[in-house]
C-alpha positions as a Markdown table, in Angstrom:
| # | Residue | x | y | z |
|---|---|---|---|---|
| 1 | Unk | 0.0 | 0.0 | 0.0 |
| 2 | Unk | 1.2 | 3.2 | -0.9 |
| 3 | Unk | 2.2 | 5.6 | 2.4 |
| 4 | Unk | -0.6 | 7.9 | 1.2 |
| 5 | Unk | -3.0 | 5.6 | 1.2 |
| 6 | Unk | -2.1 | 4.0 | 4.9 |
| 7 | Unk | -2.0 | 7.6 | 6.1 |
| 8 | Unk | -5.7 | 8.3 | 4.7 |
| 9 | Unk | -7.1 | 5.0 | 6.1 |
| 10 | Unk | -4.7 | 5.9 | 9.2 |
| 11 | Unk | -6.5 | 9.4 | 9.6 |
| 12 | Unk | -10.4 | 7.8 | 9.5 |
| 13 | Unk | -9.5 | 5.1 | 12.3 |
| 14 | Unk | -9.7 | 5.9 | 16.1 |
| 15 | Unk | -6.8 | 4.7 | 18.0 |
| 16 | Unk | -7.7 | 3.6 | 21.6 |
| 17 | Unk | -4.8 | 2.8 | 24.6 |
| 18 | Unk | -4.9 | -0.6 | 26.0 |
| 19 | Unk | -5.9 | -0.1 | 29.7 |
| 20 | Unk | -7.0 | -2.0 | 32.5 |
| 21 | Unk | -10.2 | -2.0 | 31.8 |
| 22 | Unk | -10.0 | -2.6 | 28.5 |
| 23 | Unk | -8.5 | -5.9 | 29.3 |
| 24 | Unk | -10.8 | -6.6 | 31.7 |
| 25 | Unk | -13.6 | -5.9 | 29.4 |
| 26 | Unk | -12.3 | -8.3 | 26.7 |
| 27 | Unk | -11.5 | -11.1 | 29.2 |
| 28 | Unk | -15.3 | -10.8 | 30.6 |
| 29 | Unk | -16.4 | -11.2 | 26.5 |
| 30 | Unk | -14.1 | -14.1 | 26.4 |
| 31 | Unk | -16.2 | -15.6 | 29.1 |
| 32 | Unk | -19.0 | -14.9 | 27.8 |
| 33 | Unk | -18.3 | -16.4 | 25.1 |
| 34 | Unk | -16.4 | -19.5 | 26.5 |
| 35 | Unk | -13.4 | -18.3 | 24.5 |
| 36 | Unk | -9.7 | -18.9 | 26.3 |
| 37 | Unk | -6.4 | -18.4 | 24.6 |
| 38 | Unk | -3.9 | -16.3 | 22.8 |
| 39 | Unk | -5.7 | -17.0 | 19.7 |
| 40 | Unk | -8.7 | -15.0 | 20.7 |
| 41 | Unk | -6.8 | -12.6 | 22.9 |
| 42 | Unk | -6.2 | -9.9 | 20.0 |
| 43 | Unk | -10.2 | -9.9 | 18.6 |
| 44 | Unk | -11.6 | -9.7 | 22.1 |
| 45 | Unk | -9.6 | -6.2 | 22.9 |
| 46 | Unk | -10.7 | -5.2 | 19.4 |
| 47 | Unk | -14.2 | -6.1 | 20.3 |
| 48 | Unk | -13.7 | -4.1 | 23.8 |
| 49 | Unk | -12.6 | -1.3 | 22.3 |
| 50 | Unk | -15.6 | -1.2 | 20.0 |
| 51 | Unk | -18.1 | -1.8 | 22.4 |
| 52 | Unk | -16.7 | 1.0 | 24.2 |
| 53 | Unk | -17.2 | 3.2 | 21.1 |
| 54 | Unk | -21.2 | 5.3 | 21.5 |
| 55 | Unk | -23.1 | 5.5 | 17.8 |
| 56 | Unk | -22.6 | 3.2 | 14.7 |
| 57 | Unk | -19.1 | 1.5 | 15.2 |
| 58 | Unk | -17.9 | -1.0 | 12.3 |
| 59 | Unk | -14.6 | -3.2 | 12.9 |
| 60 | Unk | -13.0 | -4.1 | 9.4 |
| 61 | Unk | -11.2 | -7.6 | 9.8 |
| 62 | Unk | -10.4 | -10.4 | 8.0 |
| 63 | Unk | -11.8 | -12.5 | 10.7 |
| 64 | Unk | -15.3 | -11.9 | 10.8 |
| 65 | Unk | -16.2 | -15.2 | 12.3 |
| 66 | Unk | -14.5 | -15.0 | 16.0 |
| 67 | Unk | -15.1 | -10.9 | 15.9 |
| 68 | Unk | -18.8 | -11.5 | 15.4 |
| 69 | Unk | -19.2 | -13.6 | 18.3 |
| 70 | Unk | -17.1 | -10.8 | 20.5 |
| 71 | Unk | -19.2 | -7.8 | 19.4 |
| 72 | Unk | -22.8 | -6.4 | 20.2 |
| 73 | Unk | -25.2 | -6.3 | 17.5 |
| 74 | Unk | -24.8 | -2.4 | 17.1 |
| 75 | Unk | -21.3 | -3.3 | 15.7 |
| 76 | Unk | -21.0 | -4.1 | 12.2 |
| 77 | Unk | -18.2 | -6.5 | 11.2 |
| 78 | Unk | -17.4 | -6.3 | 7.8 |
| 79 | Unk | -14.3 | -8.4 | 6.1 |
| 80 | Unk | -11.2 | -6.6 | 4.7 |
């Protein structure tokens, strides 16, 4: 991808900190979800983070299975 695209698609994404509770929102969707494992440790933040998010949110992944099981039905999941 050329640097000017990744800066545009860079400059419509919201970038969110990994806290505390962010990680302990994503490990209570894990349970939830009877998810355990590093394999579903990355999607279960993103999920956090979105359902953290107020108004439409959409998560672009290329992953949409585990993601849709993470997120609310106010979040769209659409593949990459």
């Amino acid at each position: 991808m050329p640097q000017a695209a990744f800066d545009h698609a860079v400059s419509l994404a919201k970038v969110r900190p990994v806290t505390e509770e962010l990680a302990r929102a994503a490990s209570r969707l894990l349970a939830a979800e009877r998810l355990h494992g590093h394999k579903y440790g990355t999607d279960a933040m993103l999920a956090a983070t979105a359902h953290m998010e107020r108004g439409g949110v959409t998560v672009i992944t290329s992953d949409t299975t585990d993601l849709r099981r993470l997120c609310l039905p106010r979040i769209a999941v659409e593949p990459i």
